[in-house]
C-alpha positions as CSV (number, residue, x, y, z in Angstrom):
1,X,-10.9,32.3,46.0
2,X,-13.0,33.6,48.6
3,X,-12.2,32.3,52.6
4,X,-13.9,29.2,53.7
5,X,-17.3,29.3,55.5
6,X,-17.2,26.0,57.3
7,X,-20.0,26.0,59.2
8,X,-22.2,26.9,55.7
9,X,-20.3,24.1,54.4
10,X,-21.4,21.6,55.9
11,X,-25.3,23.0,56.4
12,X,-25.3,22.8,52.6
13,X,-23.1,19.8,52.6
14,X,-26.3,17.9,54.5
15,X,-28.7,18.2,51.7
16,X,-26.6,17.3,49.3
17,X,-26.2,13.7,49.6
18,X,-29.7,12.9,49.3
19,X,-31.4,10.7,47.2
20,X,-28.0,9.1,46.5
21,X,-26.6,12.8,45.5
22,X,-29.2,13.0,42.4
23,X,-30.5,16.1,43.5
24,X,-30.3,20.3,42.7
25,X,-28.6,20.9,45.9
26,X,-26.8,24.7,46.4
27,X,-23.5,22.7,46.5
28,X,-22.3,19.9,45.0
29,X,-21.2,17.1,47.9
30,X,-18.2,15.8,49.5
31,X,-17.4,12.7,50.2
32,X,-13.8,12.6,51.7
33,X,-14.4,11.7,55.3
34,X,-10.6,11.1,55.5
35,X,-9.2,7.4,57.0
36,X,-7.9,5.7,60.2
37,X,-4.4,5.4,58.6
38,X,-4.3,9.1,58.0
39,X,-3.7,9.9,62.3
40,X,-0.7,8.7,62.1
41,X,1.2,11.7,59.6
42,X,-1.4,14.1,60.8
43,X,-0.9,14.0,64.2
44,X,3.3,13.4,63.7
45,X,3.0,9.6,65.3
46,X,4.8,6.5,64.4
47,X,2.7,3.8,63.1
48,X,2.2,0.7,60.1
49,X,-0.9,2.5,59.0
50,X,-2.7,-0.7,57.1
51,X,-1.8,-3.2,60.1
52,X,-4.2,-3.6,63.0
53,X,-3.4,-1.9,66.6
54,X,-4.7,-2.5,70.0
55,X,-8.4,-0.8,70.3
56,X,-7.3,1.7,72.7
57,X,-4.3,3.0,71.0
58,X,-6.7,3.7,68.4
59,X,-9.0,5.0,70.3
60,X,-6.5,8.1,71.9
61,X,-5.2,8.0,68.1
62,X,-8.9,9.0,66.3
63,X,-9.8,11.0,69.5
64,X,-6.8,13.2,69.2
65,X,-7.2,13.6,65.4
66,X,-10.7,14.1,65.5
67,X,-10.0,17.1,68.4
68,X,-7.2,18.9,65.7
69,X,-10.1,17.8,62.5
70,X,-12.5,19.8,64.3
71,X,-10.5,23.0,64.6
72,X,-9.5,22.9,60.9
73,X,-12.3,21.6,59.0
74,X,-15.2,21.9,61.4
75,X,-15.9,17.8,62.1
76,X,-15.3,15.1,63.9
77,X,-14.0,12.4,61.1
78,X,-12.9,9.4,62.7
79,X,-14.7,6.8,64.7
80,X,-14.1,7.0,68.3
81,X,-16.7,4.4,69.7
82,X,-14.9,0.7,69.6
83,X,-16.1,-2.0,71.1
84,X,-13.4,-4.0,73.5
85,X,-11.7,-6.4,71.9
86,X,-13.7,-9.3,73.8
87,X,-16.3,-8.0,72.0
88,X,-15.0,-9.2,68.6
89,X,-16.1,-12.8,67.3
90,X,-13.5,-15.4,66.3
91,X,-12.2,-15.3,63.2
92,X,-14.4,-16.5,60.0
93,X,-12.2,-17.4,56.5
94,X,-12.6,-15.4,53.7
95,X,-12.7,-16.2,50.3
96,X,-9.5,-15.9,49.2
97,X,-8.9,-19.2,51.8
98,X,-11.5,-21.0,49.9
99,X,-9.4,-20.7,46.7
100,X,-6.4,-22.0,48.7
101,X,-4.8,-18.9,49.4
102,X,-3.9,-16.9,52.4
103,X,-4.0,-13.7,53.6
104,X,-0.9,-12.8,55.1
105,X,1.2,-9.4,56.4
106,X,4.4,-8.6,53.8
107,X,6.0,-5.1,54.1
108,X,3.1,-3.7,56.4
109,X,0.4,-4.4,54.2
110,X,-2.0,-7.3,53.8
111,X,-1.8,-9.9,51.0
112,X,-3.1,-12.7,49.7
113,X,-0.8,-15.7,48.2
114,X,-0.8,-17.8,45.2
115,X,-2.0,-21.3,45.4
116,X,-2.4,-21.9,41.9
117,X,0.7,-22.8,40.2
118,X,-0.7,-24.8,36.9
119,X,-3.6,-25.4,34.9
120,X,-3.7,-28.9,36.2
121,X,-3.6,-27.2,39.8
122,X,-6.6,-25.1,39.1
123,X,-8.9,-28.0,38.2
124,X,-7.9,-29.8,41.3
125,X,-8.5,-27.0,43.6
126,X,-11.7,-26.4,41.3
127,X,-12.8,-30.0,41.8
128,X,-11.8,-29.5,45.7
129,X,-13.9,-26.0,45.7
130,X,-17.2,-27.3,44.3
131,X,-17.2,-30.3,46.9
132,X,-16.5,-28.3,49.9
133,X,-19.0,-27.8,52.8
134,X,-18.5,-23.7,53.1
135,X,-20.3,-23.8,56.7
136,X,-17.8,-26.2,58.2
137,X,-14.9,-24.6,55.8
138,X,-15.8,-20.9,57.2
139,X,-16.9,-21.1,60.7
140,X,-14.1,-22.1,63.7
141,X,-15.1,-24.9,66.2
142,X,-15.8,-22.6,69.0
143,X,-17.8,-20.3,66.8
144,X,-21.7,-20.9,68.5
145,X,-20.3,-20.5,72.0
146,X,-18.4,-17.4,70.9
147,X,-21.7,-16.2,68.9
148,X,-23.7,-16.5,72.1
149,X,-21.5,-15.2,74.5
150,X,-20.6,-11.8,72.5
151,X,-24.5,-11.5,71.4
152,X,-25.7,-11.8,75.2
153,X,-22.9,-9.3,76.2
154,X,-22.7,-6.9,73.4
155,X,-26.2,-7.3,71.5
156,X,-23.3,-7.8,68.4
157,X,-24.2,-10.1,65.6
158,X,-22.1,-11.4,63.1
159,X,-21.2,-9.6,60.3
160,X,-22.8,-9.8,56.7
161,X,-20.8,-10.7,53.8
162,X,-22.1,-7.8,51.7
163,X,-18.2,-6.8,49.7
164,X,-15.8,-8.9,48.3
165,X,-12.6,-8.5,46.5
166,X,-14.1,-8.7,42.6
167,X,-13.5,-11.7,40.5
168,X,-10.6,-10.4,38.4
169,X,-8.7,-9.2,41.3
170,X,-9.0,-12.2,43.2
171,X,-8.0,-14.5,40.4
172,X,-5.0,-13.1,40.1
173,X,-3.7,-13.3,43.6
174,X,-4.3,-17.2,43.6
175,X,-2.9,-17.9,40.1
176,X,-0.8,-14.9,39.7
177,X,-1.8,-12.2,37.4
178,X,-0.3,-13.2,33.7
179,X,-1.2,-16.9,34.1
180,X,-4.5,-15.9,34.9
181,X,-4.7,-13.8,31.9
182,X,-3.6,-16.4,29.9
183,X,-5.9,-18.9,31.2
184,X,-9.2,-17.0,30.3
185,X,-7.3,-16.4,26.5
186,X,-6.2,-20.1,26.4
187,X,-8.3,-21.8,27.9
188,X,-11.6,-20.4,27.9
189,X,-14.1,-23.5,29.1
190,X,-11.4,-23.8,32.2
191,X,-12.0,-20.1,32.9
192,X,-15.6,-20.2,32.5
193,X,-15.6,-22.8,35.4
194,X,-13.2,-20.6,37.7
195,X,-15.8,-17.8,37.2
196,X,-18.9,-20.2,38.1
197,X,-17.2,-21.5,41.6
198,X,-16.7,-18.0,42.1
199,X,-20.4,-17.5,42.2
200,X,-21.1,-20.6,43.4
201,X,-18.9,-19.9,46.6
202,X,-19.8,-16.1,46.9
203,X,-23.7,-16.5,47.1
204,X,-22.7,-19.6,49.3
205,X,-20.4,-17.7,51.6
206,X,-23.0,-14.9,52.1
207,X,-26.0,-17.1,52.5
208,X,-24.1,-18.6,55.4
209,X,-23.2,-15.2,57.2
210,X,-27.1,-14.5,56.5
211,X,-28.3,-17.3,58.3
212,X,-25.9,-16.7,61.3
213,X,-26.7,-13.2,61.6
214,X,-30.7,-14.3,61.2
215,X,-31.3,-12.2,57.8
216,X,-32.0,-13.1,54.4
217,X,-31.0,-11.9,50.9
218,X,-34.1,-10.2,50.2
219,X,-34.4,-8.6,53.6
220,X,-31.1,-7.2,53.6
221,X,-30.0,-6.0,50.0
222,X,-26.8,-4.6,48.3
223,X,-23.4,-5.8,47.6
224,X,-20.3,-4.3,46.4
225,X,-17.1,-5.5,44.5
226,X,-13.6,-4.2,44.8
227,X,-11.7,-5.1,41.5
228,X,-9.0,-3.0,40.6
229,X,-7.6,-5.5,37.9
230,X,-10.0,-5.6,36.0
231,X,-8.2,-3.2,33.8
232,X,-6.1,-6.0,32.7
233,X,-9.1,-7.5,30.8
234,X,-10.3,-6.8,27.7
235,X,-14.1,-6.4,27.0
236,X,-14.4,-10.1,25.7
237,X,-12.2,-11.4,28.6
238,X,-14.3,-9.9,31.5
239,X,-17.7,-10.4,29.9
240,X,-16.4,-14.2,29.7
241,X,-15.1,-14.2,33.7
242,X,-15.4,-11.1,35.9
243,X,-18.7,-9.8,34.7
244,X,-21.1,-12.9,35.4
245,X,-19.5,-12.6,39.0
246,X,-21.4,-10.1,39.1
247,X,-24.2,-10.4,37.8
248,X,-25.9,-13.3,39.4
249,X,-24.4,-11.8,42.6
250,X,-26.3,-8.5,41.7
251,X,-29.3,-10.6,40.9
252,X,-29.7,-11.8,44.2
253,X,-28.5,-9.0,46.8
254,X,-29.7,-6.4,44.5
255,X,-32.5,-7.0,42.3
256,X,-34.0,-3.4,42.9
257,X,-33.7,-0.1,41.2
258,X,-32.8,1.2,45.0
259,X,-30.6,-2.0,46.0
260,X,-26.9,-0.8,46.1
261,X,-25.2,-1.9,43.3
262,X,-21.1,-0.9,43.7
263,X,-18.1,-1.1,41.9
264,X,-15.0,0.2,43.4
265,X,-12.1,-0.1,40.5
266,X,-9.5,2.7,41.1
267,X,-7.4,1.6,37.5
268,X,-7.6,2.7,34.1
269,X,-10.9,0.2,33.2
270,X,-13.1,2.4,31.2
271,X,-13.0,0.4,28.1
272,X,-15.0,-1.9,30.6
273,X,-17.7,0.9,30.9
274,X,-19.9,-0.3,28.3
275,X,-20.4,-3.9,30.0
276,X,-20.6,-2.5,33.2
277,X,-23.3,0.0,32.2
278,X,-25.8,-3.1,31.6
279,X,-25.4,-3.9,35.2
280,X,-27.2,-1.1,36.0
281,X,-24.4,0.0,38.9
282,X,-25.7,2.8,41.2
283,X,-22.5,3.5,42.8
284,X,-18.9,3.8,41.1
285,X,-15.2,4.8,42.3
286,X,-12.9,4.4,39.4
287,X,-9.3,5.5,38.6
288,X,-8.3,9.1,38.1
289,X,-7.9,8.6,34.4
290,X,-11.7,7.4,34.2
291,X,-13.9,10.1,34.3
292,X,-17.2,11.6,34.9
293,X,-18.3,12.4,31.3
294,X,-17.9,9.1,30.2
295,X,-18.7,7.3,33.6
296,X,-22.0,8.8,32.9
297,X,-22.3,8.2,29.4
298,X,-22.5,5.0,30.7
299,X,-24.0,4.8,33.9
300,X,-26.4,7.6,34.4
301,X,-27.9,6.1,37.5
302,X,-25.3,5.4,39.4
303,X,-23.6,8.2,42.0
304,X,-20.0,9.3,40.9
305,X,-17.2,8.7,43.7
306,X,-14.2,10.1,42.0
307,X,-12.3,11.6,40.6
308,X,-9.2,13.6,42.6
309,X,-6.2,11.5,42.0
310,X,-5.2,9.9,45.9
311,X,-1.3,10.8,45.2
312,X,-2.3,14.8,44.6
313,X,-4.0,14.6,48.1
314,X,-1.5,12.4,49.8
315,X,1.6,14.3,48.6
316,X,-1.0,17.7,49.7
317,X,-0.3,19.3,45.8
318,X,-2.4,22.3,46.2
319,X,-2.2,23.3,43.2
320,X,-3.3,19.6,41.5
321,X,-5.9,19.3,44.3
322,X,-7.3,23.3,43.1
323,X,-7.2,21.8,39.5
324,X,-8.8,18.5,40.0
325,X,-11.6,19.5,42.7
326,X,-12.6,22.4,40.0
327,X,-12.8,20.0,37.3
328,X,-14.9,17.8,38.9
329,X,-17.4,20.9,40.4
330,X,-17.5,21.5,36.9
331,X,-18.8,18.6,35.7
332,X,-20.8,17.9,38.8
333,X,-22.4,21.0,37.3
334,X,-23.5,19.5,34.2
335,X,-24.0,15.5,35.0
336,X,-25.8,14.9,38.6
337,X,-25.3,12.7,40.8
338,X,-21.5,13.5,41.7
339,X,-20.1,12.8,45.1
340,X,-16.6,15.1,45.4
341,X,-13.9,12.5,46.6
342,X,-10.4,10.3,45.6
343,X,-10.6,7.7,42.7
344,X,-9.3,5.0,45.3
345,X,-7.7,5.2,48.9
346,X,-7.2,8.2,51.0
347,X,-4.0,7.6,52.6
348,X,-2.0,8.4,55.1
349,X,-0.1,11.8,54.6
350,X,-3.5,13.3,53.2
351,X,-3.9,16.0,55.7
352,X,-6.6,18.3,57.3
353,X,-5.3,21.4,55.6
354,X,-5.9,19.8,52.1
355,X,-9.2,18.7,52.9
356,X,-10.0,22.1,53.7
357,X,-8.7,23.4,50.7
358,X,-11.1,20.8,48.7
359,X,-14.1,21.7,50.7
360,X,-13.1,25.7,49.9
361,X,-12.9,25.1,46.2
362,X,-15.9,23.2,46.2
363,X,-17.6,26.6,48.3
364,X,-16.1,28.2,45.6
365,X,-16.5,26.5,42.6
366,X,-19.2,23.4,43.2
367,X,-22.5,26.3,44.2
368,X,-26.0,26.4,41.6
369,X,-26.9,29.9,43.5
């Protein structure tokens, strides 16, 4: 391969993500921007990557990464600009906490626990769920004070609730992943009403963070879904619990051609393409074994994230990184609308010299002229 020019890179790199990377661009995009976690094995440090750290530590962390990214691949990556922590706004619960669970820290990495133990459980919490008063559920006592104070110091509202954990995947932290499954085989009618407090409690949730942050669902579209297990459903299964999650959720943050539409899955779910082609999805990240032929086949509007497997760039295999980024150039070729990144997480250990060997290949292999 010929040497990388990064600075004509990244001039053709610009045009290339327009409208949504449908477009007959010299070269085909990238999308790898790398990830906070990644400082710590790229600049030798000691750290948990997926726990939080104090604001300033991560501030001299990105700063100092961003100062070695520039010299290799010709950008600044990383946010440097935080806001102090006083800045922040007290806590609001998620959804996982509406379902009875909680998100807690095991090994270094966030998870949320089981509440769910029975069938008999289920309808309880169920009957619990669809009485609640999400407002007074989700917001802490102090919460208008707090809201005030930040907004007349920082000009910071609260944040939207535009990305959720999908329906599968959060199923199966609160009743634990095979008695879900058998649930929605067993008892269907029960599963149907899991699904339909789901969407009850999601369109609740984010009308609430709307009205707090003074916007409305048709002002401010787009949502997005991250669901890895839904691989673990069959076609019938998720079009009987995951899929209406998302559907009425699409129907009212994203009625429009244009409204963002996303489904981040990175597992082996493309026997769930055909049901998730109706949904009319305009943006996809699925698992390395899912790919852009028959992603497209499926969802020709969407933009492909996808499809370099995350362990070939965390473990820095050149030569699966050569093999994967040239596949994808090639198909990016044929089927538009391809955006040149991981199917799933870019974690830490993916280094600066591999992104630059991705961004060559693409120079290399990924150009129309």
């Amino acid at each position: 391969m010929q040497e990388l020019d990064i600075s004509r890179f990244w001039h053709d790199d610009e045009s290339a993500h327009i409208n949504n990377c449908f477009n007959h661009s010299v070269q085909i995009p990238l999308g790898i921007r790398m990830s906070d976690e990644c400082v710590f094995a790229e600049l030798g440090e000691e750290g948990t990557p997926w726990m939080p750290i104090p604001i300033q530590r991560r501030i001299e962390l990105n700063r100092r990464y961003n100062d070695k990214a520039e010299r290799i691949v010709g950008k600044r990556l990383l946010n440097e600009d935080f806001l102090p922590a006083d800045a922040q706004l007290p806590y609001v619960k998620r959804i996982g906490e509406v379902f009875g669970g909680q998100y807690i820290y095991h090994n270094e990495t966030e998870w949320l626990t089981q509440s769910v133990y029975s069938h008999q459980d289920l309808e309880k919490l169920l009957d619990q769920v669809e009485r609640m008063d999400l407002r007074a559920f989700m917001l802490p006592e102090n919460w208008e004070a707090e809201k005030k104070r930040v907004y007349e110091r920082y000009g910071v509202k609260p944040s939207l609730m535009r990305h959720i954990r999908g329906p599968v995947t959060l199923a199966c932290s609160i009743m634990g992943t095979e008695d879900f499954l058998f649930l929605v085989m067993d008892e269907p009618d029960l599963a149907q009403r899991f699904s339909d407090a789901i969407i009850k409690v999601t369109l609740g949730m984010a009308q609430v963070m709307d009205e707090e942050c003074g916007t409305t669902a048709q002002e401010t579209r787009g949502f997005s879904f991250a669901d890895d297990n839904c691989c673990l459903m069959t076609p019938q299964m998720y079009e009987l619990f995951g899929y209406p999650v998302l559907k009425e959720v699409f129907t009212k943050y994203a009625p429009d051609e244009k409204d963002s539409r996303y489904q981040h899955s990175d597992s082996a779910m493309a026997h769930l393409l055909p049901l998730l082609g109706t949904l009319d999805l305009n943006g996809v990240n699925f698992g390395p074994t899912v790919r852009i032929p028959e992603i497209r086949k499926h969802l020709p509007r969407a933009r492909i994230d996808g499809c370099i497997s995350p362990m070939s760039f965390m473990r820095n295999d050149s030569e699966a990184l050569i093999r994967e980024v040239r596949r994808d150039c090639a198909d990016a070729l044929v089927y538009n609308g391809v955006n040149i990144t991981t199917a799933g997480s870019i974690n830490n250990g993916s280094s600066l010299e591999s992104l630059r060997l991705i961004m060559q290949v693409i120079q290399n292999h990924g150009r129309r002229d």
